[in-house]
Phi, psi and omega in degrees: 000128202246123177271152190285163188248145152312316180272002157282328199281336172277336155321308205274289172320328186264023168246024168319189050012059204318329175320308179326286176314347169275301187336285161357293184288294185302330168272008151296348198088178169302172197204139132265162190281121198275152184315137190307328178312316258205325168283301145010270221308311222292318192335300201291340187292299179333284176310297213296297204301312187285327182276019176264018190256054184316322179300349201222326191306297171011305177245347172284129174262155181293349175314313205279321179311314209258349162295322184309297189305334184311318185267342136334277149349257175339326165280314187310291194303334184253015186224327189228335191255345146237148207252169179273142174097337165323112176277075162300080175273159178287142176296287179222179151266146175275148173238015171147141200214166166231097219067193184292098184233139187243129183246094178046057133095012190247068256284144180226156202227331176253096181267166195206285215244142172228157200219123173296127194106359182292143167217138199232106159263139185267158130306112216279355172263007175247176195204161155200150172255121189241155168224125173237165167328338198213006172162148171229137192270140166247117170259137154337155156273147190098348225263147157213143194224174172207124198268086208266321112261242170271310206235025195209119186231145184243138190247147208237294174186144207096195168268161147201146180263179209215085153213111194276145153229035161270145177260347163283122148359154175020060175285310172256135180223156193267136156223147176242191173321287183243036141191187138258112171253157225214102166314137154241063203070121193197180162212121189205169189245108168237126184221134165277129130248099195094206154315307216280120164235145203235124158260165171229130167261145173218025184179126179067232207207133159246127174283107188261144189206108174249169197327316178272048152087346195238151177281159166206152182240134181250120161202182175272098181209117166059061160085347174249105175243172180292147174221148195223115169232169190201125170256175174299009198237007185088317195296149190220151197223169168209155163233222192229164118229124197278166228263335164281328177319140191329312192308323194265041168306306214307313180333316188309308185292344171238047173290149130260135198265086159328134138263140221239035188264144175114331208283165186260155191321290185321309175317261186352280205300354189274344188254335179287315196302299186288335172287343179242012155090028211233129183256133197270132173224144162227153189289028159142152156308337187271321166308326146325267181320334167253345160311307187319311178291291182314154188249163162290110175291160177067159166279147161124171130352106153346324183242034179272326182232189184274174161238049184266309206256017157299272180325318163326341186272325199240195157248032189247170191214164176243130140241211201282160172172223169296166170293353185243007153297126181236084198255144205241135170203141209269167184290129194268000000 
């Protein structure tokens, strides 16, 4: 028996087949692209685990440390980071960013698609808007979020609104380390600093359940809603903030504008109501039932015109009543 040389044994690796290993990868399947933190960790875990192999460093090369972390990778993904039989489907579409955005940690410049597992960084001079099954989201700049399911987004720091239209209960829920809010039909607010979270509600009721277990309720009512805040120290305070206010400007700028001409009246003012936080009334049901019918005239945008002279088109008038009414009625 003729003994191996350390450098026959690296001749026989560098005469691998690169193919095998192309091979590999490509019979996993599809794949997204995994977070950048997580290729980092397996690489550097890979080299440390391999030189610590006194028998081996001698002929393993970093060509070979880094073919190794590939198929590391490569299990990791297909073992822990899509479970087996995992389908990656889309969660929502983005409707629209600003600046600089990144999707699990990789900077993009035309985004499209979003994925349960998704981690979403804003810029801080930057917004992005997603419409998902259950509601469409505006995140803030600076904001980082991770999309953990269908119905569950964990916010990391920064801001992001909320307006669900789902009429089921806990269609969405926000969470950090130590709490959750759970929708009941809403429009609501979370904005993280640090530990500290802050909700703002501006339309319906939210659940909050922080970790060791005890609730608290948030909610909105006749232009006034609630803001609940917790710090990292537990403590929790509320205050009061109307439904008009100034805070939720931000919301605008990561909007989508519809158009609403050919669209029916009732579509327009229902979208006008919620975008400026205005609880919609109408004078008797037959002003309802025919906005449904009746149509919008003229071209553009929602926000082309005012909506006084949007209405002017039609045979309805908003008349007077609180600021945060928006009440319907037809022209007399």
């Amino acid at each position: 028996m003729t003994d191996s040389h350390p450098s026959d044994e690296k001749d026989k690796i560098d005469d691998m087949d690169d193919k095998d290993i192309e091979n590999l990868l490509r019979n996993a399947g599809p794949r997204r692209t995994p977070p950048g933190e997580m290729r980092d960790r397996i690489y550097a875990n890979t080299l440390e685990t391999w030189e610590g192999l006194p028998a081996k460093r001698s002929y393993l090369n970093h060509r070979w440390v880094a073919m190794a972390a590939s198929i590391l990778l490569a299990g990791v993904m297909l073992t822990t980071w899509l479970t087996p039989g995992e389908v990656v489907t889309p969660l929502g579409q983005f409707t629209g960013h600003a600046g600089e955005l990144k999707i699990n940690g990789e900077p993009t410049i035309e985004a499209t698609t979003v994925h349960v597992g998704d981690t979403i960084d804003t810029s801080n001079s930057g917004f992005a808007r997603l419409a998902i099954e259950h509601a469409h989201i505006s995140l803030d700049g600076g904001s980082t979020v991770r999309f953990e399911q269908s119905n569950r987004v964990h916010l990391f720091g920064g801001r992001i609104y909320i307006d669900v239209y789902s009429s089921n209960p806990g269609a969405i829920t926000v969470a950090t380390e130590s709490v959750e809010i759970s929708d009941i039909g809403t429009q609501f607010e979370v904005s993280r600093t640090n530990s500290d979270v802050q909700v703002s509600v501006r339309e319906g009721r939210v659940d909050i359940t922080l970790a060791g277990g005890s609730t608290h309720m948030a909610r909105a009512h006749e232009g006034t809603g609630e803001v609940v805040r917790l710090t990292g120290q537990g403590e929790v305070s509320r205050s009061m903030i109307k439904t008009t206010d100034t805070h939720w400007d931000w919301i605008t700028k990561t909007r989508t504008i519809p158009e609403m001409a050919g669209k029916p009246v009732f579509d327009y003012l229902t979208w006008i109501a919620r975008d400026r936080g205005l609880t919609l009334k109408w004078q008797g049901d037959a002003v309802k039932m025919t906005a449904q019918t009746d149509s919008m005239l003229g071209a553009g945008s929602a926000e082309n015109e005012s909506l006084e002279n949007a209405l002017k088109t039609t045979q309805f008038t908003r008349i007077d009543g609180a600021p945060h009414e928006l009440i319907i009625d037809f022209r007399r």
